[in-house]
N, C-alpha and C positions, 0 to 999 in steps of 0.2 A: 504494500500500500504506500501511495505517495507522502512523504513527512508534510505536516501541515505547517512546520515554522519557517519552511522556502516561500520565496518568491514563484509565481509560476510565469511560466513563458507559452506562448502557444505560438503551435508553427501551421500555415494554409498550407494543405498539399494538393494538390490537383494530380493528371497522369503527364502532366508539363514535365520538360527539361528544368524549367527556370523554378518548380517550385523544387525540385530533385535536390537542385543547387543550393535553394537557400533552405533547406534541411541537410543538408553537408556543412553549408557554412556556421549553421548555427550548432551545430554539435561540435564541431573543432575550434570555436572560439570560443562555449561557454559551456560545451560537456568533456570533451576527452580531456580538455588540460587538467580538469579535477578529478582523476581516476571516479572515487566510486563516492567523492562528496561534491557534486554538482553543487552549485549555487540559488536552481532552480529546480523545481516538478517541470517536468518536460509534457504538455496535452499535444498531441499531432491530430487537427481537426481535417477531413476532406467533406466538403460539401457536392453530395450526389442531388443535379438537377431532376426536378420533377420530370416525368415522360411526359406530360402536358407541355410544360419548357420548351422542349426539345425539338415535339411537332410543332409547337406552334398551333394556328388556327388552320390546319391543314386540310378543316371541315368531313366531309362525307368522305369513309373509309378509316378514319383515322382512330376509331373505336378499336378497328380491328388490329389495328399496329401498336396500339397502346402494353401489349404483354411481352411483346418483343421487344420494344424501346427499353420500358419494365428491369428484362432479363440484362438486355449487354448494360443498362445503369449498373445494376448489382455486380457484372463481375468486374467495369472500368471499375467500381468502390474497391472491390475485395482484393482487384490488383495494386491499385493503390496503394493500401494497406498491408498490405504483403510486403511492396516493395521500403513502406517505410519502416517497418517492422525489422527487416533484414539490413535496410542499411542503417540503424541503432544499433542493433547487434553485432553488427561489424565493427561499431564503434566501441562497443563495450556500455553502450548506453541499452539498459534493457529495463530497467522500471518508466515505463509511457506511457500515459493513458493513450488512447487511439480510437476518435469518435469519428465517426460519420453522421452525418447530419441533413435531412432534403432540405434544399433549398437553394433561393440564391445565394452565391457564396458569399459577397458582402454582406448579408443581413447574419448570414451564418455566422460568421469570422466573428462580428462585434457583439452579437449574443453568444459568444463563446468565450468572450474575454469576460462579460459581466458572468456568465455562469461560474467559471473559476478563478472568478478574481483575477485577473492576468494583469500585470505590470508591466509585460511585453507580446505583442503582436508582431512576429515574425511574414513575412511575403516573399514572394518572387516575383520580380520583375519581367514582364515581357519587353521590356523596353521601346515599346510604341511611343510615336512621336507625341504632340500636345493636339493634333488635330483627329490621329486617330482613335488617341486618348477618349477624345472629345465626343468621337462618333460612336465607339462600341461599346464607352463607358469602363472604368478601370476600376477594378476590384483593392487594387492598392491606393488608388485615390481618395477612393470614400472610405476605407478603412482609417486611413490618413487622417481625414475630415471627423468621422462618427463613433471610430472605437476611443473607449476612453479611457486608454492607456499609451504608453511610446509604443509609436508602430515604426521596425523599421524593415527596410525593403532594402532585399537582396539582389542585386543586378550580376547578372553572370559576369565572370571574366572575357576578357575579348577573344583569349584563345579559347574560349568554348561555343563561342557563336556559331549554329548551324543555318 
């Protein structure tokens, strides 16, 4: 069980590269250096999109696509989770909590910060411009904006850019 007299950190994971990275980079700046006395409860949240999300309003037929949608959400989660499972324990970091959660991921992130108290909101950067930002809407923006704790956001190194 997680010590209650830490701070907690929570980290966004998606099936992204960039959020990969910034659960690498958060474990080797503020887990591995402290062997087995971290300075934080480590929560690693993935917010899996509704199958309604997903369609969209794709109207007539879309009832019938809804358990498929359904299925590959749950296993993009269970991969997710797998893969952040395995790369903690690479690190030697294995007390996680590991939630999943429907929903948008921004509303997710920031009621995950109030649900365990989080003093830090970890992200990955896609690194989209201020216009593209602007059109698709950025999950690290409004976290930015609306969690109510230090969020900070991980931008990949440049030799990892694909």
């Amino acid at each position: 069980m997680a010590s209650t007299d830490k701070q907690v950190m929570v980290v966004g994971m998606d099936e992204s590269e960039h959020s990969t990275n910034a659960l690498e980079w958060t474990l080797d700046h503020f887990f591995t250096p402290y062997a087995s006395n971290h300075p934080f409860n480590l929560v690693i949240v993935h917010s899996k999109p509704t199958p309604a999300s997903v369609i969209g309003l794709a109207g007539f037929g879309a009832a019938e696509v809804l358990p498929f949608v359904e299925t590959d959400l749950k296993k993009i989660a269970a991969r997710v989770v797998g893969k952040a499972k395995i790369i903690c324990s690479s690190k030697s970091v294995n007390n996680v909590i590991v939630d999943v959660v429907e929903g948008d991921a921004r509303n997710v992130l920031c009621e995950a910060v109030e649900k365990h108290h989080a003093s830090i909101l970890v992200v990955g950067s896609h690194g989209y411009g201020a216009f593209k930002r602007a059109v698709l809407g950025s999950v690290s923006d409004y976290c930015a904006h609306y969690a109510h704790c230090t969020v900070m956001i991980v931008k990949m190194p440049e030799n990892k850019h694909t």
